[in-house]
N, C-alpha and C positions, 0 to 999 in steps of 0.2 A: 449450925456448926460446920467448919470446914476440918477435914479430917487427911491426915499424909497419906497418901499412896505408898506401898512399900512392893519390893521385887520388880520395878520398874528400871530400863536400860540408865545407865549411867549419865547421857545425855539429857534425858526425860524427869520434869516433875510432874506428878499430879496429884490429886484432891478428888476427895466424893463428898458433896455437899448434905448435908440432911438438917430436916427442920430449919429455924429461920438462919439465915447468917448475917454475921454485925459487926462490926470495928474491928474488935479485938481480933475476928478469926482472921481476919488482913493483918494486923500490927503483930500477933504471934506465931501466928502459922505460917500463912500465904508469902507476905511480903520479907519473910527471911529467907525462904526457898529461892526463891528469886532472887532475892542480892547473894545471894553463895553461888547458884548458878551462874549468874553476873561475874560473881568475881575470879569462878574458876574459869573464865574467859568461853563460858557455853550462848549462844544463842537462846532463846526463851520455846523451848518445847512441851507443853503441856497438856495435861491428859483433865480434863473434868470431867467426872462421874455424877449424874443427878439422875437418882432414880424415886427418892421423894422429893420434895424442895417444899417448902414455905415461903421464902421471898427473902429479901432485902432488908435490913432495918433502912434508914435514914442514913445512917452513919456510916454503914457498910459501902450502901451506891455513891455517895461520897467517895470511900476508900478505895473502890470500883474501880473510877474515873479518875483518882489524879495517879492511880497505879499503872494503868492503860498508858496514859498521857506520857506518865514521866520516864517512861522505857519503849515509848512509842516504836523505835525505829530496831528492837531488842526481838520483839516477837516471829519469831519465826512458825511454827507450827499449833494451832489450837486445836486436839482431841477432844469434840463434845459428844458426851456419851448418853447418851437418854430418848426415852422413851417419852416424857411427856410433849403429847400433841401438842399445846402452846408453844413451849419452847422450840419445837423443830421448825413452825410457822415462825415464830419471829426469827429465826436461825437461817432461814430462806428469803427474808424480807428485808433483813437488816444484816447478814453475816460479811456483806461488801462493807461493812466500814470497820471489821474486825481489823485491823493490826496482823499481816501476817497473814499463810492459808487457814481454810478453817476448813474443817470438815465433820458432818455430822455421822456418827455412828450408833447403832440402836446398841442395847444395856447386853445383847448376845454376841455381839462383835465386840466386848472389850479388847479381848487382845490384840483383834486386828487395828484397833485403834492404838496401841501401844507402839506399833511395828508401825503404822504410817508415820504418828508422831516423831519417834526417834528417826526417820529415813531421810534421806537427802529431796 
């Protein structure tokens, strides 16, 4: 399930993922943040929080990737916030095809992640 971030800058969305996440958290949650962001003419700055995760359904890295795609050139800031060792390895391996800067921050620098996110 992806879950809204609240008291975050004006500029800034973000999400704290737990357990598995799937379609729906895209079509309901995620992917309206985004077109309102979109629309209030902001750049894409956002904050991910994952301090447990489950994975992906099928339908979710679907929703992933044509969400990625279809605002490709939109993303300006990625805040990934987690502690889990796989992720940070693939976040070092693969973070060059991220869309936009990305920077990783462990689950005790949230806020500094907050303040890079939103900064120029």
């Amino acid at each position: 399930m992806i879950e809204p971030l609240t008291g975050l800058p004006e500029n800034v969305i973000g999400f704290e993922a737990r357990g598995e996440i799937h379609a729906d958290d895209y079509t309901t949650v995620l992917i309206p943040a985004i077109e309102a962001q979109l629309a209030a003419g902001n750049d894409l700055r956002i904050v991910l929080v994952f301090e447990h995760w489950d994975g992906f359904s099928a339908g979710a890295a679907w929703e992933d990737m044509k969400m990625g795609m279809e605002h490709f050139t939109h993303w300006k800031r990625i805040a990934l916030v987690t502690d889990l060792d796989w992720m940070v390895h693939l976040t070092q391996l693969f973070g060059w095809m991220t869309p936009g800067e990305m920077k990783r921050f462990p689950l005790a620098e949230r806020d500094a992640a907050i303040v890079w996110a939103a900064g120029s």
